[in-house]
C-alpha positions in Angstrom: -17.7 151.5 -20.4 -19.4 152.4 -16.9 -22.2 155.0 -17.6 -23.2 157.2 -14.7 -26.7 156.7 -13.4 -28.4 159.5 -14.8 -26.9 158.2 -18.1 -27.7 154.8 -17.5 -31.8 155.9 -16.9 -31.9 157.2 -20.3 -30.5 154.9 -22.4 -32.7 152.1 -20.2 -35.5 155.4 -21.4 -34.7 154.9 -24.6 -34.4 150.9 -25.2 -37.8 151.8 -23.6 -39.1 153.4 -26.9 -39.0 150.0 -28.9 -40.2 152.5 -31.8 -37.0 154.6 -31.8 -34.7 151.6 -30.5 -35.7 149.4 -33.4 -35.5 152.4 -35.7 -31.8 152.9 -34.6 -30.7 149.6 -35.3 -32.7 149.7 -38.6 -31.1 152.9 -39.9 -27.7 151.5 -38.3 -27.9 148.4 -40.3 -29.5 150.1 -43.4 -26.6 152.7 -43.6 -23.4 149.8 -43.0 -24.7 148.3 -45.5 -24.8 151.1 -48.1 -21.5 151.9 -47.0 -20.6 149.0 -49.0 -22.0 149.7 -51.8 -19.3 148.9 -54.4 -19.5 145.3 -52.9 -23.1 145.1 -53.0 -24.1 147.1 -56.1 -21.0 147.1 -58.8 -20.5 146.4 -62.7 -17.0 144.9 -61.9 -16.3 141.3 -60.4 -15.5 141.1 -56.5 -13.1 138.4 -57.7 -11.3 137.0 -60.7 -9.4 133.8 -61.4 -7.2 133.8 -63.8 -4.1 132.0 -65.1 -3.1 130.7 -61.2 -3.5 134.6 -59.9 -6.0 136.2 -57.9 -7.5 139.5 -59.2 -9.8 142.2 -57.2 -11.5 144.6 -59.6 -13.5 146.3 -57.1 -10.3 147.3 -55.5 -7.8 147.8 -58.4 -8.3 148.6 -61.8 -6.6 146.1 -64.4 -5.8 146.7 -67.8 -7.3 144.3 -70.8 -3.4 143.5 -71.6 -3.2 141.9 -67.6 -6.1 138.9 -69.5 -4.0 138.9 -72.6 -5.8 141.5 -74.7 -4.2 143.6 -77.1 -5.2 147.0 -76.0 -3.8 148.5 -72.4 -7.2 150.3 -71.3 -9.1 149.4 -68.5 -10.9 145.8 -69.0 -14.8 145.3 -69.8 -15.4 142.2 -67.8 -19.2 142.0 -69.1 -18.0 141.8 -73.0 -17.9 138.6 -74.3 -14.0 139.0 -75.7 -13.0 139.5 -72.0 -14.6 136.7 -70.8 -13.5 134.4 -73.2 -10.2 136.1 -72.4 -10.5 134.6 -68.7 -12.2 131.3 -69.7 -9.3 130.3 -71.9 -7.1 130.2 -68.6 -9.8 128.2 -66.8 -10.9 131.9 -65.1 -13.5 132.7 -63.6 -15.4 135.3 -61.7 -17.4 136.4 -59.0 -20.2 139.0 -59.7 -21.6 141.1 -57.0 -25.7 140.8 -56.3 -26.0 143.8 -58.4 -24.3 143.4 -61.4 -24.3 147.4 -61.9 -23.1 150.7 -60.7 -25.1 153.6 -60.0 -23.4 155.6 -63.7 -23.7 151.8 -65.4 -26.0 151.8 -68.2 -27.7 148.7 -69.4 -27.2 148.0 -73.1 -29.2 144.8 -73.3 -32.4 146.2 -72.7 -35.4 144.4 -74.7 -37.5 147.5 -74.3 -36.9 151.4 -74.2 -35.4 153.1 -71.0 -37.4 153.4 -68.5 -37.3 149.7 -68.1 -39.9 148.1 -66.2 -38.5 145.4 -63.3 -37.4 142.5 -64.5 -35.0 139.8 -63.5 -32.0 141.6 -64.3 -32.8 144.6 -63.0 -34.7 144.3 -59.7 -36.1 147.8 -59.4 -36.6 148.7 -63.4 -34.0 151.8 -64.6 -34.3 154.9 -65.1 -34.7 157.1 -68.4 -30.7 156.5 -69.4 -31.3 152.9 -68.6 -29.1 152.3 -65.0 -30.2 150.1 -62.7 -32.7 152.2 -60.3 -31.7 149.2 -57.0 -28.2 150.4 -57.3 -28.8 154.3 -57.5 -30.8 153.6 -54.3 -27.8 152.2 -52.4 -25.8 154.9 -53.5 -27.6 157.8 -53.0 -29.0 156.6 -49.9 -25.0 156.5 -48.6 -24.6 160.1 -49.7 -27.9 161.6 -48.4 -26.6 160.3 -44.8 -23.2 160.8 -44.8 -23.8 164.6 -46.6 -26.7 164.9 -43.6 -24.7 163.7 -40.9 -21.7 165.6 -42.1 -23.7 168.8 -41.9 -25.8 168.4 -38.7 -22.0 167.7 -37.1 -20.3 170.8 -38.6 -23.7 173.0 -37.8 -24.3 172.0 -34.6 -21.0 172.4 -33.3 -21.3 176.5 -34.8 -24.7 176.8 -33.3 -24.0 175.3 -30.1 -20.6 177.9 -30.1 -22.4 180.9 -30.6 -24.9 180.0 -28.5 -22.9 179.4 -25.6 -21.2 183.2 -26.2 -24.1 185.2 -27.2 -26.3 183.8 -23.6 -23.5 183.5 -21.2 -21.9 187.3 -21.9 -24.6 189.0 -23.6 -25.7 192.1 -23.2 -24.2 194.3 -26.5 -22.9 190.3 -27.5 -25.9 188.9 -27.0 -27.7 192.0 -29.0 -25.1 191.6 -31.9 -26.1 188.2 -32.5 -29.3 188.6 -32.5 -29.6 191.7 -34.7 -26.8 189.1 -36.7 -29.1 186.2 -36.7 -32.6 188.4 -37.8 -30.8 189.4 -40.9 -28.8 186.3 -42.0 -31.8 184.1 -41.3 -33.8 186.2 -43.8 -31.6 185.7 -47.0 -33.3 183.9 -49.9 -31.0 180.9 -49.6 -32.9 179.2 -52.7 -32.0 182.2 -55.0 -28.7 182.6 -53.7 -28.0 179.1 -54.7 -29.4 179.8 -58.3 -27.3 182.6 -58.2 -24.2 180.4 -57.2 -24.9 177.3 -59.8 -24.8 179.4 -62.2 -21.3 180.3 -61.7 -19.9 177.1 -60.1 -20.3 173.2 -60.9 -21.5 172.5 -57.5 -20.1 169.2 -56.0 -20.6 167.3 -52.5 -18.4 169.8 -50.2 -19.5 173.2 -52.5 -23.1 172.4 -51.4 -22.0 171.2 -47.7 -20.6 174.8 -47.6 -23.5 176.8 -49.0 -25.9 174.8 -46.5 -23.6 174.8 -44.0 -23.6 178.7 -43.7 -27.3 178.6 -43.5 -28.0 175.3 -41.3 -26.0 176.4 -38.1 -28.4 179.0 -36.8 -31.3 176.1 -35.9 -29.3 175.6 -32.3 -28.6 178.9 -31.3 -31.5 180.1 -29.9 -32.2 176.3 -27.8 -28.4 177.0 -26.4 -28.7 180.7 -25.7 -31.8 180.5 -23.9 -29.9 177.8 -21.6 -26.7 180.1 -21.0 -29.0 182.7 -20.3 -30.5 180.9 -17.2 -27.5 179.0 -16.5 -25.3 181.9 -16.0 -27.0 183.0 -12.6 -27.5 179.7 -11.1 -25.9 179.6 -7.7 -22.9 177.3 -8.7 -21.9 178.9 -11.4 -21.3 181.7 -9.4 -19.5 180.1 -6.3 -17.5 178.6 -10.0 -16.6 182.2 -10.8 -16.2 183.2 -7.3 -13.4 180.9 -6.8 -11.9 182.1 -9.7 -12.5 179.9 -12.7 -12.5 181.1 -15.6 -15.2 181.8 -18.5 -14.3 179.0 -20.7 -14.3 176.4 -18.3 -17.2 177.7 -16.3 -19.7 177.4 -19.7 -17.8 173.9 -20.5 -17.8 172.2 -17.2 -21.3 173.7 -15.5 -23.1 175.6 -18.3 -22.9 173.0 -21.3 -23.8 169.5 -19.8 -27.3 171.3 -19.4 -27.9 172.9 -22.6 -26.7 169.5 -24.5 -30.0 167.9 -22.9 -32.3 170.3 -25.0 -29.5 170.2 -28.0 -29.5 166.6 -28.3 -33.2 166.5 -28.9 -33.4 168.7 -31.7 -30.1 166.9 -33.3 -32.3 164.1 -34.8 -34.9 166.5 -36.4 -32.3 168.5 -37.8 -30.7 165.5 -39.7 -33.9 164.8 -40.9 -33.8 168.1 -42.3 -30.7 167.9 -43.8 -31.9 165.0 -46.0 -34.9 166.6 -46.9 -33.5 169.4 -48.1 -30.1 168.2 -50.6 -33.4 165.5 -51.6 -35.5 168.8 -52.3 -32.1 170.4 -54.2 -31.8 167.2 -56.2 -35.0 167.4 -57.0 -35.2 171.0 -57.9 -31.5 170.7 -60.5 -29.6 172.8 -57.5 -28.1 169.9 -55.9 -25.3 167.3 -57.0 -23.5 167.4 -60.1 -26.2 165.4 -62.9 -25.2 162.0 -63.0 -24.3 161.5 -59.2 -26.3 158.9 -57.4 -29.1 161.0 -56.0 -32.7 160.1 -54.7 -33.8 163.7 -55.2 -32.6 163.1 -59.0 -34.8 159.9 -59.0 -37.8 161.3 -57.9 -37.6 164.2 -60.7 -36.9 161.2 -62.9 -40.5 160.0 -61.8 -41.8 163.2 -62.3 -40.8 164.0 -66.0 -41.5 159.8 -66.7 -45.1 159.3 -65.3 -45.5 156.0 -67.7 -42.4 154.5 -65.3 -44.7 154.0 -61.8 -41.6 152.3 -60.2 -39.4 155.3 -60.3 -41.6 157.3 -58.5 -42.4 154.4 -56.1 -39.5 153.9 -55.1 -37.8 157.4 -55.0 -40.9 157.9 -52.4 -40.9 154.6 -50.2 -37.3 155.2 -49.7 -37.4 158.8 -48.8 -40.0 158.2 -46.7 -38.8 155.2 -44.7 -35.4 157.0 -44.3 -37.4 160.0 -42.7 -39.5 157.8 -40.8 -37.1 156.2 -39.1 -35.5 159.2 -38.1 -38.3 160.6 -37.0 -39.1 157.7 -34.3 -35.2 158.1 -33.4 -35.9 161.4 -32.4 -38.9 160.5 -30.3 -36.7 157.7 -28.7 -33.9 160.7 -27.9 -36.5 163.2 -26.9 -38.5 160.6 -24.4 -34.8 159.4 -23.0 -33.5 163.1 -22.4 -37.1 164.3 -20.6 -36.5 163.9 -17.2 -40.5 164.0 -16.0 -40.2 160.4 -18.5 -41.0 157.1 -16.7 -40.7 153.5 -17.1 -44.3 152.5 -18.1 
């Protein structure tokens, strides 16, 4: 794809930044790889040989009866009577690197839970003995995707009434305001006590709560550029000619308030995490058991004899924020057009 010259400076500005362009393809390469988890991090087989046929665990679930057991529930391929199951057919199978799920529990511990790093399980495990390395994968694919699921949905409602409240305003624009004062001064911390106490929150309950919260960060950034964009001389030869509203803010207004929008869209991600990490963290946040770094780091907190939890609930928290961070510089440095090629 051809990119225009002005688009072509900044993403030449922004390989520039070998800070945020390295970040980029760190968190890029980070994040493909959590997405697959299940083949990474898993407590089934990726593969199964048995009796001539091909079996897929990971992708299908297989009754003990399909290895010649007795009982037609789904099979335990680390219990010994399964195995020998498959190793009577000349079977055998192929384990992922992580032999464990994030909601597997380790029953061969030598020691009590929290287990200390070992061989078997790379990062220690937590108080309920699961492997701390696989919850890591896991909840670092569900911080992301739940962050970049919400910067989408709130951006797209900031940028919206943004783009009303500063290109009509007047009583509009007053509305909005008076709208935005009042809203952005709920307790959203108690209201979400308030709500858990009534509702099991999952994945898309919290998205929703957040999201009603999360998409006021834009508007003022995108109001303040309708505001000046309305009277620029174009705009009205635009609506001289007869064009109307819609397409005016889309085709003139917009391209020039998406400059200041797209810098803030990296900081606002970084939020995002922060925040579900903070919920975790605080028993608001995911249902218990789900495969959460904020979860982890409360682990470290009520299990100060196990260093490694909280070593590694923080490296990874911090790294993922870090990296975002220098992204957003890279973004910032491309979109500034008083930037120059040093």
């Amino acid at each position: 794809m051809q990119l225009s010259p002005l688009n072509q400076r900044r993403f030449d500005l922004f390989k520039a930044h070998k800070r945020g362009w390295w970040s980029l393809w760190l968190f890029l390469t980070l994040f493909v790889l959590s997405l697959g988890a299940e083949l990474i991090a898993n407590d089934k087989p990726l593969v199964v040989r048995y009796d001539g046929g091909w079996y897929f665990p990971v992708f299908k679930r297989y009754p003990e009866t399909t290895f010649g057991g007795e009982f037609p529930l789904q099979a335990n391929y680390k219990s010994p009577y399964v195995r020998e199951l498959i190793e009577q057919k000349d079977g055998w199978m192929i384990w992922p690197i992580i032999p464990f799920s994030y909601s597997s529990i380790n029953y061969d511990l030598r020691v009590p839970a929290p287990a200390p790093p070992s061989a078997e399980n790379w990062l220690g495990t937590d108080d309920q003995g699961r492997d701390v390395l696989a919850r890591v994968i896991y909840g670092f694919r569900i911080s992301v995707l739940f962050a970049l699921t919400l910067t989408l949905l709130s951006s797209l409602i900031g940028v919206l009434a943004g783009a009303v409240q500063g290109f009509y305003g007047g009583w509009i624009d007053l509305i909005g305001q008076r709208f935005l004062e009042i809203w952005s001064g709920l307790p959203v911390l108690y209201l979400l006590i308030i709500l858990a106490s009534f509702v099991q929150p999952n994945f898309w309950w919290l998205l929703g709560i957040m999201l009603l919260f999360s998409w006021m960060s834009l508007v003022d950034v995108v109001r303040a550029e309708f505001l000046r964009g309305r009277n620029l001389e174009y705009v009205r030869a635009a609506r001289a000619l007869g064009m109307r509203n819609g397409a005016i803010m889309i085709n003139h207004i917009l391209p020039n308030a998406m400059v200041s929008t797209m810098t803030f869209v990296p900081f606002i991600l970084t939020g995002a995490i922060g925040t579900l990490t903070a919920l975790d963290f605080l028993g608001f946040g995911l249902p218990p058991g789900s495969s959460s770094l904020g979860e982890l780091v409360a682990q470290a907190k009520s299990n100060l004899q196990a260093p490694w939890l909280g070593i590694t609930g923080f490296f990874v928290v911090s790294v993922m924020l870090s990296l975002l961070v220098f992204i957003g510089e890279g973004v910032r440095d491309a979109l500034d057009p008083r930037k120059t090629f040093a």
